[in-house]
C-alpha positions in Angstrom: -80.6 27.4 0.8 -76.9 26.2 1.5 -74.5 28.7 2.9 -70.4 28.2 3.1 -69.0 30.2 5.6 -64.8 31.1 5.7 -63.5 32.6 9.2 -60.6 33.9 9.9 -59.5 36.0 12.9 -57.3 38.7 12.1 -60.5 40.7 10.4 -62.3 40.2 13.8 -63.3 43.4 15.7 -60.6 44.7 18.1 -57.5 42.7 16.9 -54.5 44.0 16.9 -51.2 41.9 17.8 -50.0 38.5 16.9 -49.9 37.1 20.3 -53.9 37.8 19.9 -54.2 34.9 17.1 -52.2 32.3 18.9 -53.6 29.7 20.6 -50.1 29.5 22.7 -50.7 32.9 24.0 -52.4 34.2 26.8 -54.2 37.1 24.9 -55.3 34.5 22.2 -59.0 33.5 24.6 -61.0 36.6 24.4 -60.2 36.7 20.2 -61.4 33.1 20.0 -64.5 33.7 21.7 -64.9 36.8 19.7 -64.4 35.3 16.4 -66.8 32.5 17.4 -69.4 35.1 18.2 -68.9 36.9 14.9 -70.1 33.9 12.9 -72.8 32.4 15.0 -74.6 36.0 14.7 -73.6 35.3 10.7 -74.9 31.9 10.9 -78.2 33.0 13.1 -78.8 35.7 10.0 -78.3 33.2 7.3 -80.8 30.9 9.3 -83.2 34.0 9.1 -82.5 34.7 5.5 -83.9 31.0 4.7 -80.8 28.6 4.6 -81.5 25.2 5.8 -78.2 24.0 5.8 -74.4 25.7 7.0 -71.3 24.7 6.7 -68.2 26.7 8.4 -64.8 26.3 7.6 -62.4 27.1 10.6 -59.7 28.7 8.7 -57.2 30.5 10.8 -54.1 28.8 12.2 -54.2 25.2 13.3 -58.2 25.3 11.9 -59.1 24.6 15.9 -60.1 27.8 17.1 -64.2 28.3 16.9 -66.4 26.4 19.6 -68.9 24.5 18.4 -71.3 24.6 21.3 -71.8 28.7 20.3 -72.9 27.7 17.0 -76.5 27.0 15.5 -77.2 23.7 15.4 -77.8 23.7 11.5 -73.9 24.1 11.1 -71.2 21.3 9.9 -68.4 22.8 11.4 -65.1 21.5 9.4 -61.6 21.9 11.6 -58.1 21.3 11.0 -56.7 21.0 7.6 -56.8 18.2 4.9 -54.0 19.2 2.8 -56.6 20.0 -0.3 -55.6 22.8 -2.1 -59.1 25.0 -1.7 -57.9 25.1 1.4 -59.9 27.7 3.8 -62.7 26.8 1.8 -62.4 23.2 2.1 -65.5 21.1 1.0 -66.7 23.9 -1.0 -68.9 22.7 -4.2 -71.2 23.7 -6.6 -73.9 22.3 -4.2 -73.7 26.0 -2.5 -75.4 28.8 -3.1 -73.0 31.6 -1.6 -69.5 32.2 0.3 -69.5 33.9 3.2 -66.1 35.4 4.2 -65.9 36.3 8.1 -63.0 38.3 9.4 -60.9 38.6 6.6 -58.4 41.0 6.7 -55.6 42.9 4.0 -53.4 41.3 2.1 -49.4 41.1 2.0 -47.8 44.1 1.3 -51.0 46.5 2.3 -50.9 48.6 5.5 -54.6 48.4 6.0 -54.5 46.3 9.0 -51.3 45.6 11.5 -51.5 41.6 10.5 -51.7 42.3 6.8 -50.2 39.1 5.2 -51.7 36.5 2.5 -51.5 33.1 3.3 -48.0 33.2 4.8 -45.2 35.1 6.6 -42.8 34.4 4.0 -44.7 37.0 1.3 -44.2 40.3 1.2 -46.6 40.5 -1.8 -48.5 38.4 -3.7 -49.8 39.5 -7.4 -52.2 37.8 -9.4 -52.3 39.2 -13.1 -50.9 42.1 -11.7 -53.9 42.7 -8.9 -52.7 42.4 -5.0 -53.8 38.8 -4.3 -55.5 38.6 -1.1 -56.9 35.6 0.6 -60.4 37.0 -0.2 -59.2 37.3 -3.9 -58.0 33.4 -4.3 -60.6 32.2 -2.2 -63.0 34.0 -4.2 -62.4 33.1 -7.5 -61.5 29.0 -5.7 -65.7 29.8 -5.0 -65.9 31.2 -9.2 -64.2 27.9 -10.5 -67.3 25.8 -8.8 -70.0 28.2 -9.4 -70.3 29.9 -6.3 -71.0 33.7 -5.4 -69.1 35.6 -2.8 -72.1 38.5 -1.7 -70.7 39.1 1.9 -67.4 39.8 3.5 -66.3 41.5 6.8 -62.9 42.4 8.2 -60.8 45.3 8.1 -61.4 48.7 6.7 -58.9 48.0 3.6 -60.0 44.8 2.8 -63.2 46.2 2.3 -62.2 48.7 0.0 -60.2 46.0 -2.2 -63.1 43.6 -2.5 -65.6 46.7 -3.3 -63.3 47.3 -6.0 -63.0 43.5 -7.3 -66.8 43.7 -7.1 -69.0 46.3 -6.3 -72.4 44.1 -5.9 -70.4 42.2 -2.6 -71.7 43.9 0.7 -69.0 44.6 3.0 -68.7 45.3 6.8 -65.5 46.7 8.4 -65.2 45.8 12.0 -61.6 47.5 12.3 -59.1 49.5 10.3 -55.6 49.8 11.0 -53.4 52.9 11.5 -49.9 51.6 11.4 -49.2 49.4 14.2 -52.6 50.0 15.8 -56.2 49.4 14.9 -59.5 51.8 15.3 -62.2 48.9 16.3 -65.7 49.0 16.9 -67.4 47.7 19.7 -67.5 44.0 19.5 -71.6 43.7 19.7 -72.1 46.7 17.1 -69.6 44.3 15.0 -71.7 41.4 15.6 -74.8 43.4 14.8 -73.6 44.9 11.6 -72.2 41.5 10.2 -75.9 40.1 11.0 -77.1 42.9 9.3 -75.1 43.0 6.3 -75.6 38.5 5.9 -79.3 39.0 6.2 -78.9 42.3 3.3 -76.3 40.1 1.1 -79.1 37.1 1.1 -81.9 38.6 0.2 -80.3 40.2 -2.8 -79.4 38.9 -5.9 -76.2 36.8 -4.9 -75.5 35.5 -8.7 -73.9 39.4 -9.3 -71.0 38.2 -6.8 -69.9 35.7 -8.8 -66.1 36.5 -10.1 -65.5 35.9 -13.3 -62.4 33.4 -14.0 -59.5 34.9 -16.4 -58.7 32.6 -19.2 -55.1 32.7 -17.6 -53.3 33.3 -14.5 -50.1 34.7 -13.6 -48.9 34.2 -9.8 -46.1 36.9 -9.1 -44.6 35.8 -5.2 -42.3 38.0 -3.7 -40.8 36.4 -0.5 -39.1 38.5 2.4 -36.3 35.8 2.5 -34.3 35.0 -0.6 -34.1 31.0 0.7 -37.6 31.1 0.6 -38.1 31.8 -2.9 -35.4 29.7 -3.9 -37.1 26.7 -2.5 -40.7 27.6 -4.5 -38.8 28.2 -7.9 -38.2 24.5 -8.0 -41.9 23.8 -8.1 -42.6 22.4 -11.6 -43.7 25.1 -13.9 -42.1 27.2 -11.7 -39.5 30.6 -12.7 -37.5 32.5 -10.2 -37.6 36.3 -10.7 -34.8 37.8 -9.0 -33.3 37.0 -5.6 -36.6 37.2 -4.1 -39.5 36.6 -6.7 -41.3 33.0 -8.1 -43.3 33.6 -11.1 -46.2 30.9 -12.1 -48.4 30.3 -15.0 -51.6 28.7 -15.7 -54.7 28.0 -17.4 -56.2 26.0 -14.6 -57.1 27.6 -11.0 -56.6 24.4 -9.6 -53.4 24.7 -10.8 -52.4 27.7 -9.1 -53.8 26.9 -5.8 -51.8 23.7 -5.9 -48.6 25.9 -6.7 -49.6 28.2 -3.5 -50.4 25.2 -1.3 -46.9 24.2 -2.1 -45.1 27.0 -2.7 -45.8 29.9 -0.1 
């Protein structure tokens, strides 16, 4: 079995302020360690669930934030960023047989989680035919388009509740949820524990019900919180401005649209 694991940080038990997810800070050390932690007890489960080969993708800011040397030794850890427009799931293929999402967190415009954003900054909402587009959602159906199932995700309480309701077959496990500018958190080790527990539950299952299924079409609705910023992304070919703030996209092909996001926001 061949796993692909996503991680990002701001899903990651006890985070709560930007400064946390910055390698420049001083606060950013114990958050690093932590989200390293959080998928080497994901990798150690998928090792006891029967995979044979991991691959992570480091997928929050510069893509340089996980140590290796805390990881199994099974794992091909890929850091930094190649410009490719899967993006935090980089390398992903049909050669997989699931997506694992670590420490995902809410989506632009949601106020599940103080560091609720998608992708960007620059958004303050991102639609995609008409459902909030999270970074679990686009990276999700990035996994549909090569014929890979999504059966776990951890994060935030609300993120949670949004992929439940994309999918009710993914197993989910919230390590925090956020109450306006502050977070409720569990204990780091119970967060570890429960996103072993819920790998090792989301493996032996049947993952092929996690598979999204790819609309026939897809319309991209960006709202930006500066007007300059949307101006810039309506030139991108194929591209309409909507308003003084909003870029509207079209397509048949996901590749498409996750070239127009690479670009764009």
């Amino acid at each position: 079995m061949k796993i692909y694991i996503s991680a990002d940080i701001e899903g990651v038990a006890g985070i709560a302020h930007w400064d946390e997810t910055k390698a420049s800070s001083q606060e950013y050390a114990p958050f690093r360690e932590r989200m390293t932690r959080e998928v080497a007890a994901a990798c150690r489960a998928c090792l006891d669930a029967g995979a044979d080969e991991i691959w992570v993708k480091d997928a929050h800011g510069n893509g340089r934030n996980l140590d290796a040397e805390t990881l199994p030794e099974e794992v091909s850890l890929v850091r930094g960023w190649s410009g490719h427009p899967f993006s935090m799931v980089q390398e992903l293929d049909n050669s997989f047989d699931a997506l694992l999402l670590l420490g995902y967190h809410a989506g632009a415009g949601s106020d599940g989680n103080p560091l609720a954003h998608t992708f960007s900054g620059r958004l303050s909402s991102l639609l995609l035919n008409g459902l909030p587009a999270s970074e679990f959602l686009v990276n999700a159906y990035a996994a549909a388009s090569v014929g890979v199932p999504v059966p776990f995700v951890s994060g935030d309480a609300a993120l949670c509740e949004h992929v439940r309701e994309v999918n009710p077959g993914i197993v989910t496990w919230a390590s925090l949820r956020g109450v306006g500018d502050s977070v409720v958190s569990l204990h780091p080790e119970r967060a570890r524990k429960g996103i072993a527990e819920g790998v090792r539950h989301a493996l032996a299952g049947d993952v092929d019900r996690c598979l999204l299924t790819l609309p026939s079409m897809f319309l991209c609705e960006a709202t930006f919180r500066h007007h300059a910023h949307a101006y810039r992304a309506s030139f991108y070919p194929g591209a309409q401005a909507s308003g003084s703030h909003g870029v509207r996209f079209a397509c048949e092909a996901y590749l498409d649209l996750l070239a127009f996001l690479s670009f764009a926001v």
